[in-house]
DSSP file (Angstrom, degrees, kcal/mol; ACC not computed):
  #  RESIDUE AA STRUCTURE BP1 BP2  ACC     N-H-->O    O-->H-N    N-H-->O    O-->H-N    TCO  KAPPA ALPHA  PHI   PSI    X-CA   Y-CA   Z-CA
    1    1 A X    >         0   0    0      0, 0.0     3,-0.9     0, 0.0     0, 0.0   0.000 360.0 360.0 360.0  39.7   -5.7   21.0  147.2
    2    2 A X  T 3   +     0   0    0      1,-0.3     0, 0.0     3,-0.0     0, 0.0   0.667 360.0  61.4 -93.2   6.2   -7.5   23.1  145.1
    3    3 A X  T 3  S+     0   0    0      2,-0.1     2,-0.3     0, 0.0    -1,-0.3  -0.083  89.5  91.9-107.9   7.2   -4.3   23.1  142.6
    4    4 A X  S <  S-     0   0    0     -3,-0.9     2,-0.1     1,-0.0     3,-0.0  -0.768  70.4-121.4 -99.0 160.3   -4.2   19.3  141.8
    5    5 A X        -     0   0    0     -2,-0.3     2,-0.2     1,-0.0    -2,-0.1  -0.471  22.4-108.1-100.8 168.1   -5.6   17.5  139.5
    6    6 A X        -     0   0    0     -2,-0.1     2,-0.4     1,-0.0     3,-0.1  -0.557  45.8-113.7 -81.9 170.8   -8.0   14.6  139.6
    7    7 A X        -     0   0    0     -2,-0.2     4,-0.1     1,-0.1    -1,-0.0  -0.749  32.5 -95.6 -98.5 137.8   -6.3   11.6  138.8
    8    8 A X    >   -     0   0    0     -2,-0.4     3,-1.1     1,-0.1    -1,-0.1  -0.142  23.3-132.7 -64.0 146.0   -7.1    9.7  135.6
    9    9 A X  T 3  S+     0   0    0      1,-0.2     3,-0.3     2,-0.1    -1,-0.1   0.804 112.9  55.2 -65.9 -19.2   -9.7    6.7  135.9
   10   10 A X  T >  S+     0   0    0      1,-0.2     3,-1.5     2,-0.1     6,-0.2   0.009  73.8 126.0-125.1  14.5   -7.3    4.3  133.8
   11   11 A X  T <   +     0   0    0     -3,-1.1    -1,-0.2     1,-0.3    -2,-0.1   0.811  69.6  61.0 -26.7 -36.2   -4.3    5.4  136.9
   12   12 A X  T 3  S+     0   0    0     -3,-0.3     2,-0.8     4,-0.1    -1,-0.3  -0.016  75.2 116.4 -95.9  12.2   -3.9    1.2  137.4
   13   13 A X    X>  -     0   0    0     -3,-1.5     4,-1.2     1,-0.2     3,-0.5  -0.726  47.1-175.7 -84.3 115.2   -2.9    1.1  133.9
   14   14 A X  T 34 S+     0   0    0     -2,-0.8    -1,-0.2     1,-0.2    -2,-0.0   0.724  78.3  57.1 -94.1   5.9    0.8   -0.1  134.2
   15   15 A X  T 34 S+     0   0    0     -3,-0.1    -1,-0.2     1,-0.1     3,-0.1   0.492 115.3  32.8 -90.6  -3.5    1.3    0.3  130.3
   16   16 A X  T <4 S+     0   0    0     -3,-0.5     2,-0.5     1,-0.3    -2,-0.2   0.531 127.1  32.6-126.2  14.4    0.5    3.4  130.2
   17   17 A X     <  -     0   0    0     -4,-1.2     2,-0.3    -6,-0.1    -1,-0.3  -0.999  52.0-162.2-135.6 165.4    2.0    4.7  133.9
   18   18 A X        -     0   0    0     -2,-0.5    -4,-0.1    -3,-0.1     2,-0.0  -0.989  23.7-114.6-144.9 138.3    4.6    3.8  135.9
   19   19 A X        -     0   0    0     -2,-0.3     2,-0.8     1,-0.1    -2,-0.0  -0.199  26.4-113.1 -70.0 170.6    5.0    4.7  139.9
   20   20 A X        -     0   0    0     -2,-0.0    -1,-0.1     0, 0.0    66,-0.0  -0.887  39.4-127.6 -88.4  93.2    7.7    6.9  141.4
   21   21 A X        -     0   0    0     -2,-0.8    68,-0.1     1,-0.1     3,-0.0  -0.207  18.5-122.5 -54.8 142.4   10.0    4.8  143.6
   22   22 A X     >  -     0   0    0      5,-0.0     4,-1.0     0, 0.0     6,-0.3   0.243  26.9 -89.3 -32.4 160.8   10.7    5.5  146.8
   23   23 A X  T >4>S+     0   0    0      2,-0.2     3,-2.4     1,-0.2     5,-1.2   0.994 119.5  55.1 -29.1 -88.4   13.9    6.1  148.7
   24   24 A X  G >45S+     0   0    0      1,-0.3     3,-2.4     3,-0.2    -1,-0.2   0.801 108.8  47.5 -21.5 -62.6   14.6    3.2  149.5
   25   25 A X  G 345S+     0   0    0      1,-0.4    -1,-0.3     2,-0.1    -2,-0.2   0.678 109.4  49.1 -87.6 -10.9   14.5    2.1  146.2
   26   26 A X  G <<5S-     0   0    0     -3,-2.4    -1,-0.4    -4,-1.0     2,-0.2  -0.123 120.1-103.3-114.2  57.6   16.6    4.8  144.5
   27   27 A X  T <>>S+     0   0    0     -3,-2.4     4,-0.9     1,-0.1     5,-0.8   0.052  82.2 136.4  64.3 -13.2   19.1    4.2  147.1
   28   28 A X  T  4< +     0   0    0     -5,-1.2     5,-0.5    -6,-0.3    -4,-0.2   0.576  55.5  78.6 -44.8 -30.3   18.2    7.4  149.0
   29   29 A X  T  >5S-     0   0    0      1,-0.1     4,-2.6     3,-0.1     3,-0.4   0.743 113.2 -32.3 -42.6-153.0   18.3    5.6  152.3
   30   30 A X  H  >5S+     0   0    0      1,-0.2     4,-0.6     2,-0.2    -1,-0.1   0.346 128.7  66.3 -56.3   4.1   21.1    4.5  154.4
   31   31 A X  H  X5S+     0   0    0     -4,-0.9     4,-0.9     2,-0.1    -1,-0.2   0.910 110.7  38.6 -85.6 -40.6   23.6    4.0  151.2
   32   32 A X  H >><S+     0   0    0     -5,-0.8     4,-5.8    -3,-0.4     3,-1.1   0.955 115.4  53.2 -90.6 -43.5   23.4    8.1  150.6
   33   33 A X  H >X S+     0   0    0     -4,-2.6     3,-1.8    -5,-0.5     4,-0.9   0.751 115.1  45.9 -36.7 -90.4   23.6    8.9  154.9
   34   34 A X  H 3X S+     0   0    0     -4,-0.6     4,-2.7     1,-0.3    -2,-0.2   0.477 114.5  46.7   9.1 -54.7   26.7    6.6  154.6
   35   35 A X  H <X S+     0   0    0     -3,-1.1     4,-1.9    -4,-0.9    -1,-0.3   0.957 117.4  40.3 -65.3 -71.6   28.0    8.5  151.6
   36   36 A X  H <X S+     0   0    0     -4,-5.8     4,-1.3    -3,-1.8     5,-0.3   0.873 112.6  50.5 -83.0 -31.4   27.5   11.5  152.9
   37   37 A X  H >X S+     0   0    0     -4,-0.9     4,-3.1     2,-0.2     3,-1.1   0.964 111.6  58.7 -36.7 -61.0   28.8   10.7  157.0
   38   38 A X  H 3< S+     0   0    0     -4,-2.7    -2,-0.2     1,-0.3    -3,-0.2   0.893 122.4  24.8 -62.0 -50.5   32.4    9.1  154.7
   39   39 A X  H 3< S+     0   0    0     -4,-1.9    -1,-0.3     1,-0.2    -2,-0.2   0.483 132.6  30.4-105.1  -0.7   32.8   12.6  153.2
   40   40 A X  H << S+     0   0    0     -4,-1.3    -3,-0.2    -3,-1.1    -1,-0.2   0.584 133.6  24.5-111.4 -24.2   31.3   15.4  155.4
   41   41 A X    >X  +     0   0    0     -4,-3.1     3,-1.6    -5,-0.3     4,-0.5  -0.482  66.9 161.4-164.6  63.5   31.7   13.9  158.9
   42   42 A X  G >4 S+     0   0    0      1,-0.3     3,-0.6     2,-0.2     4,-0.2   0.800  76.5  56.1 -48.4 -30.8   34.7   11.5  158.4
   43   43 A X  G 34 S+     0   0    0      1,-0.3    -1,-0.3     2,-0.1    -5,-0.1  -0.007 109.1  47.3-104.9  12.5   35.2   11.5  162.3
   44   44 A X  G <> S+     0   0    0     -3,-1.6     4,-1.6    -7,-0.1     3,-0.3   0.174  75.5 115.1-141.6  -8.3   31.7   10.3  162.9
   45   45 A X  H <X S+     0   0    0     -3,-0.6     4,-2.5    -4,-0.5    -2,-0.1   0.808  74.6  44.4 -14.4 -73.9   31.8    7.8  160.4
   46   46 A X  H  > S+     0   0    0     -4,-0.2     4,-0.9     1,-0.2    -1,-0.2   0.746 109.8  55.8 -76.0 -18.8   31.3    4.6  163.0
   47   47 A X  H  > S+     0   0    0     -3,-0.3     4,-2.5     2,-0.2    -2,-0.2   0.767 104.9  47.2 -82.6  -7.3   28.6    6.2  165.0
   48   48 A X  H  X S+     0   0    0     -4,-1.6     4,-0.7     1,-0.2     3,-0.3   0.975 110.8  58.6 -82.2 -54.3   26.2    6.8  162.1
   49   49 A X  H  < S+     0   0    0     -4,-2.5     3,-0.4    -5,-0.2    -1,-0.2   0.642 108.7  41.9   8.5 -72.0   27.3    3.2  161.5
   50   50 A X  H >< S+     0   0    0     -4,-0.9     3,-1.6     1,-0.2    -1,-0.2   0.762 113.8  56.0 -79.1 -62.4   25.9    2.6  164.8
   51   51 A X  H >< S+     0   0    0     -4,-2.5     3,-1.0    -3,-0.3    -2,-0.2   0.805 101.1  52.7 -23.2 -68.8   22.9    4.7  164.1
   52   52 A X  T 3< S+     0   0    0     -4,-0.7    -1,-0.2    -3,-0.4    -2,-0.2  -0.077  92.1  78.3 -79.8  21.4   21.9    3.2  161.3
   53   53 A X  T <  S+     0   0    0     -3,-1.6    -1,-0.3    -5,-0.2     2,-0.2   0.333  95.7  43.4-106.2  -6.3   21.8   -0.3  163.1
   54   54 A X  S <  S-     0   0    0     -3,-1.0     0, 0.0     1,-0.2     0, 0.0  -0.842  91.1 -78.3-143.0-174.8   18.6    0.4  164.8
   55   55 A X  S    S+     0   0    0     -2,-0.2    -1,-0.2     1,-0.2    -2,-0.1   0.024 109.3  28.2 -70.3-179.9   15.2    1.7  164.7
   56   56 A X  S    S+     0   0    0      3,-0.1     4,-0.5    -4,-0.1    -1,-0.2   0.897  75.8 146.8  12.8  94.5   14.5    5.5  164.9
   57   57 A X    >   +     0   0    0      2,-0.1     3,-1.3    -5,-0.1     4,-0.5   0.679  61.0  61.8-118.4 -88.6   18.0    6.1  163.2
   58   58 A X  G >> S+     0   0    0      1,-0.3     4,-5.0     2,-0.2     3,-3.2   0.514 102.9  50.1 -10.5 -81.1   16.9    9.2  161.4
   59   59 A X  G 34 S+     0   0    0      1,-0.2    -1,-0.3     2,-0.2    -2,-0.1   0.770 113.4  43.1   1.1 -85.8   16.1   11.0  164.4
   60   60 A X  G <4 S+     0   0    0     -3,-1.3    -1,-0.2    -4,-0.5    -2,-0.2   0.376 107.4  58.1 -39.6 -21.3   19.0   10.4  165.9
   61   61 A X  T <> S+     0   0    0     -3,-3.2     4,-1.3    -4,-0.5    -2,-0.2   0.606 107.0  51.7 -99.7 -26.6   21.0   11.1  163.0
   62   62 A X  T  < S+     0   0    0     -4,-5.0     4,-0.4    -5,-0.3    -2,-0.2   0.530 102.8  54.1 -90.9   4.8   19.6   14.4  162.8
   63   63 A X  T  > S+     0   0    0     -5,-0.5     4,-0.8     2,-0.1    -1,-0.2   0.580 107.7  51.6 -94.8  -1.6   20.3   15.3  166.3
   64   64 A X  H  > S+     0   0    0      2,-0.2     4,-2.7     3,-0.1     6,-0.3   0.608 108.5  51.4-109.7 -39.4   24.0   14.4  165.6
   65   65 A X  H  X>S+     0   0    0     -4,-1.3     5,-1.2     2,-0.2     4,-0.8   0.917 116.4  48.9 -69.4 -38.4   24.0   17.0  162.1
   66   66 A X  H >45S+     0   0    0     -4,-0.4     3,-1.5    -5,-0.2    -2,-0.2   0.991 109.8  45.0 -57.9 -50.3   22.5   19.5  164.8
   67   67 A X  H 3<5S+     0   0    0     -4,-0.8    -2,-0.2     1,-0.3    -1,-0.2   0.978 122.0  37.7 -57.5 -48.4   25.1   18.9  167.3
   68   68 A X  H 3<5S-     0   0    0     -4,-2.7    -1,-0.3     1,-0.1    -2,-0.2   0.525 109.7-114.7 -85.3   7.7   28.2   19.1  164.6
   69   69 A X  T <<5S+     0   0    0     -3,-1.5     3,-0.2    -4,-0.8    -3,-0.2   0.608  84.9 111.4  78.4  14.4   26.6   21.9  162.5
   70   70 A X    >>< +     0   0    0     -5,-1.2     4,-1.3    -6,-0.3     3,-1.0   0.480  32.8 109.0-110.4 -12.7   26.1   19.9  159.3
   71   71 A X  H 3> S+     0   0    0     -6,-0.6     4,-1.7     1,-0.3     5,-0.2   0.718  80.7  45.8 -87.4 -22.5   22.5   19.7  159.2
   72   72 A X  H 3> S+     0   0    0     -3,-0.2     4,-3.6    -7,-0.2    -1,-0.3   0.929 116.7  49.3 -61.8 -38.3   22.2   22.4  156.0
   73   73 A X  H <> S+     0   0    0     -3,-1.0     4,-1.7     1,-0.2     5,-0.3   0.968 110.8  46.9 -64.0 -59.4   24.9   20.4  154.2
   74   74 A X  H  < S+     0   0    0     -4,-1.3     4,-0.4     2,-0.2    -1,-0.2   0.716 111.7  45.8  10.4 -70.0   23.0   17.4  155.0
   75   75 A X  H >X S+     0   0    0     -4,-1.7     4,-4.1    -5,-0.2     3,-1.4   0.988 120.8  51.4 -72.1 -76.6   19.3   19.1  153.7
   76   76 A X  H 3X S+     0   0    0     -4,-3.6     4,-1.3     1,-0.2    -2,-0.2   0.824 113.1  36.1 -49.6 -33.1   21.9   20.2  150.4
   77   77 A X  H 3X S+     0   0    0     -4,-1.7     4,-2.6    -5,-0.2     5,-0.2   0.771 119.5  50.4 -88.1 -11.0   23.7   16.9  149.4
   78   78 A X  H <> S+     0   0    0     -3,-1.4     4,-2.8    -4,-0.4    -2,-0.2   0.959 114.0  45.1 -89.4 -42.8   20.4   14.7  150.1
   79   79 A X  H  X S+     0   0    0     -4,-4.1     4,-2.9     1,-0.2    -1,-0.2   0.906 118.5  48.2 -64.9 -26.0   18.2   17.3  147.9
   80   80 A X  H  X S+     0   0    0     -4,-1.3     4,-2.4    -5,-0.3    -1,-0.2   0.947 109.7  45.8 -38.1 -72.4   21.1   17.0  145.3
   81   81 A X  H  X S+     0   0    0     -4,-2.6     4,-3.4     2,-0.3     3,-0.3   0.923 110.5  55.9 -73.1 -39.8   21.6   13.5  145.1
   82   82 A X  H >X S+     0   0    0     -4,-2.8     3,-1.4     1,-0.3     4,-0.9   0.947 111.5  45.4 -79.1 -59.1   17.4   12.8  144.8
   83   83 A X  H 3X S+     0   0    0     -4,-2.9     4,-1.4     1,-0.3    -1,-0.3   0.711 115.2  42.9 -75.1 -15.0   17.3   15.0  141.9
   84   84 A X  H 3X S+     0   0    0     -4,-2.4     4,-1.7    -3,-0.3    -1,-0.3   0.802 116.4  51.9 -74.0 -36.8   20.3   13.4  140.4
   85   85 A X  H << S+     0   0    0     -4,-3.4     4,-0.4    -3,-1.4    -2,-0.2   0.887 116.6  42.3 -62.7 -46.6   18.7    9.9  141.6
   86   86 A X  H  X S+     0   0    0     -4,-0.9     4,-2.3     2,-0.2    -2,-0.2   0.647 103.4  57.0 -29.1 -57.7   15.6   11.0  139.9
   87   87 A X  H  X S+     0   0    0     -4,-1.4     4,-3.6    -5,-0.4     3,-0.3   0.994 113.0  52.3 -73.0 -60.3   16.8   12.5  136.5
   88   88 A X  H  X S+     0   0    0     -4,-1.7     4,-1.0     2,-0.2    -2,-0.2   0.622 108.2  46.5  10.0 -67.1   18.4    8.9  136.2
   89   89 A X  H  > S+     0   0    0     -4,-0.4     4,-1.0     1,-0.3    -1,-0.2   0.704 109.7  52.0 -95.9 -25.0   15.3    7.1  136.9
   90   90 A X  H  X>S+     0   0    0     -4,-2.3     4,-2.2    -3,-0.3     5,-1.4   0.952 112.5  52.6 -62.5 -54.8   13.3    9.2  134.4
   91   91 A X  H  <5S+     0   0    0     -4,-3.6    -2,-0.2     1,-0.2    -1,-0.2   0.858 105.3  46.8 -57.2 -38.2   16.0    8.4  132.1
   92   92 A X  H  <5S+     0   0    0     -4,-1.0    -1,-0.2     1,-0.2    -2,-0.2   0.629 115.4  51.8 -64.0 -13.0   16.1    4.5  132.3
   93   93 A X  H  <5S-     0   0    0     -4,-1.0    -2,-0.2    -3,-0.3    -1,-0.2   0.713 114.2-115.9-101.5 -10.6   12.6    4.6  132.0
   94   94 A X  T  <5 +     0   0    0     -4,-2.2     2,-0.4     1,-0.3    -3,-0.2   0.964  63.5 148.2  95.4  56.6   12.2    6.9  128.7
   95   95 A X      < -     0   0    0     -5,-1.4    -1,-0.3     2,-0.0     2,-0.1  -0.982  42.7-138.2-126.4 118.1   10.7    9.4  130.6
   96   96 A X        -     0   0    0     -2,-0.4     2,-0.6     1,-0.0    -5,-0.0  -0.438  15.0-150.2 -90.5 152.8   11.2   13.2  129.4
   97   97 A X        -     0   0    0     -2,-0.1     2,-0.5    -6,-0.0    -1,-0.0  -0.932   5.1-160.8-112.1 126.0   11.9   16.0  132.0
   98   98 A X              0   0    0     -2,-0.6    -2,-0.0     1,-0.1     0, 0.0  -0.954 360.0 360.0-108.5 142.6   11.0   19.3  131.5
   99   99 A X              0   0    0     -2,-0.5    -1,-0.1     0, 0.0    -2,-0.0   0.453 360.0 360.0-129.9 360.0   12.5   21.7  133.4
């Protein structure tokens, strides 16, 4: 970690920073699996369904992208959609991106 910075003392500030949401909370979760099962692995549709009805669903949902071959497509639409989820969030929050 010799490539990180220390963190500011005045971190706790919430007027002058604001945290980085989560999955969950930019939708990254089960909406985007969903999303991406309707349109990559229509025919699998109601088991991810199924999947995503219990504990260790990830897991499971990536042994099922192994089995059908999807699991790069998978890796591509999820890194996709979090920077697009991201670039968003930076924007409703007035936040500039540099690129």
């Amino acid at each position: 970690m010799d490539d990180v910075e220390e963190l500011p003392d005045d971190v706790e500030d919430s007027e002058r920073y604001i945290a980085i949401p989560d999955k969950r909370e930019l939708d990254l979760g089960k909406p985007l699996v969903l999303t991406f099962a309707r349109h990559h692995l229509p025919d699998d549709y109601d088991k991810v369904r199924e999947i995503f009805s219990r504990a260790g669903a990830y897991a499971r949902f990536k042994d099922l992208l192994e089995h059908r071959g999807a699991i790069d497509r998978w890796y591509d639409f999820e890194q996709k959609a979090t920077e697009e989820a991201l670039k968003t969030w930076c924007a409703d929050n007035d936040i500039k991106v540099s690129s």
